[in-house]
N, C-alpha and C positions, 0 to 999 in steps of 0.2 A: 504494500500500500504506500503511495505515494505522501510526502511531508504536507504537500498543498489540500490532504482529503480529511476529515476530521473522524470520528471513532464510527460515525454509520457510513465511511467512504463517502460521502456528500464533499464538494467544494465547499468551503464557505462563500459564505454571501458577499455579494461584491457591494462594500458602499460607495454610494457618490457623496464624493467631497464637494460640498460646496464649496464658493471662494470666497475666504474668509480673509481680513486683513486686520490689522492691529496698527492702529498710530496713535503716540503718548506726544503731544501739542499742548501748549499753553496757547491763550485767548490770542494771542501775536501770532501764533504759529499755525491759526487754522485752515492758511491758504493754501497749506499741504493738504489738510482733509479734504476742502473742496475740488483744488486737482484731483487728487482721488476719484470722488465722486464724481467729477465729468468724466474722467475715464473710462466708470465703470455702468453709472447709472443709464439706462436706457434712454431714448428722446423721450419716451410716453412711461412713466413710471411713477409708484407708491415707494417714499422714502418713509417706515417706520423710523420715529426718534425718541430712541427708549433710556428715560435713567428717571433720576431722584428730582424733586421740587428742586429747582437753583442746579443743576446739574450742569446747563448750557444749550438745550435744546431749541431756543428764540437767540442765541448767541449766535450758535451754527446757522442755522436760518437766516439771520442776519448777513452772513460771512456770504452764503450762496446767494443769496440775493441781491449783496454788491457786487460779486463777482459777475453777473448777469448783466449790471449796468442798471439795479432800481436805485434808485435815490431815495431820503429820507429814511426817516423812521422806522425800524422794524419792531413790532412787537406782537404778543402771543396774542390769539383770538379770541381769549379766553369767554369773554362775552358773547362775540360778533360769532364764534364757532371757526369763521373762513375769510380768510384772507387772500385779496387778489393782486399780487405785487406788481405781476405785469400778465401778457395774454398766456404766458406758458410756468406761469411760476406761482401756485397756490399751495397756501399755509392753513391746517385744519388743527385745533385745541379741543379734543376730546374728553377735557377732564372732566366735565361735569354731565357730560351724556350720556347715554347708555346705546347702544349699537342700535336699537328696537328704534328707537327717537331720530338717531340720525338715519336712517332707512326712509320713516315717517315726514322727517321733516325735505326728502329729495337730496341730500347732499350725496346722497351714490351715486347719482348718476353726471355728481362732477368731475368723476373719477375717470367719465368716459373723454373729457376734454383734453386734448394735446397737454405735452407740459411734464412736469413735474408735480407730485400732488404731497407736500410734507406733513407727515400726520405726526403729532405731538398728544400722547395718551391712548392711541391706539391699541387695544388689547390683542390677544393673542387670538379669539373666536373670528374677530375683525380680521385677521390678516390672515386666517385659514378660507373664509370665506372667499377675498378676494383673489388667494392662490390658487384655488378654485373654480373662479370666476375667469380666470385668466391672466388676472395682470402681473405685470412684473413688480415686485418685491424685492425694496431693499432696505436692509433691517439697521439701522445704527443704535449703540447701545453705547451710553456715555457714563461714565465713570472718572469718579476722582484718583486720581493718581499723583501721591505727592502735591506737590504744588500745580498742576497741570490736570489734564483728561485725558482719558487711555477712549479713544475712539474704536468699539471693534463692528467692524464692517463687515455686513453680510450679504450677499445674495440669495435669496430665498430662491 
């Protein structure tokens, strides 16, 4: 019996690696993230932005949003739900909604609009649905690191 067959001579399971990336950036140093993320983020895609209250998630937003060329002000939507920075660059604040509400209230089917769509509080049922649905997922998870934030980047 071969090293690669396990104790019932079956292969193991082949997994797919998704691609996963790690960048530890201070607030100065996010322009490496959003490089990043033009690289990898798709022209039509859901950026999940996962961490803690104060973690950076309207920081980073911020960052990709000048990087686009919007001007002013960035801040979370926390009220308004959705923000529209420019024609291809929408910001959604899910903290106080529930998935059933925002269905209810039509904001899925802003997801079908060109663009980039950054969801801040997005759960995990949220992101199984729309993996499902089809779209492309990318999962950012922010963490404090030392003085800094450890970015780790996903592809779903």
């Amino acid at each position: 019996m071969s090293h690669n067959t396990n104790c019932s001579g079956l292969k193991p399971p082949i997994l797919k690696r998704e691609e996963m990336k790690e960048i530890i950036a201070s607030e100065d140093e996010l322009k490496i993230v959003v490089e990043y993320l033009n690289k990898i983020v798709p022209k039509n895609a859901i950026v999940f932005l996962v961490g803690n209250l104060a973690s950076g998630k309207t920081t980073l937003t911020a960052q990709i949003a000048k990087a686009r060329g919007v001007e002013g002000e960035i801040t979370s939507p926390t009220f308004s739900l959705q923000q529209c920075y420019s024609e291809n660059l929408y910001h959604y604040d899910l903290y106080r909604i529930e998935n059933a509400e925002f269905m209810e209230l039509g904001l899925f089917e802003e997801f079908d609009k060109e663009g980039w769509h950054i969801v801040e509080w997005g759960d995990e049922a949220l992101k199984l649905f729309l993996l499902n649905a089809g779209y492309d997922i990318v999962t950012v998870m922010i963490e404090p690191f030392e003085n800094r934030r450890k970015y780790t980047i996903e592809k779903n």
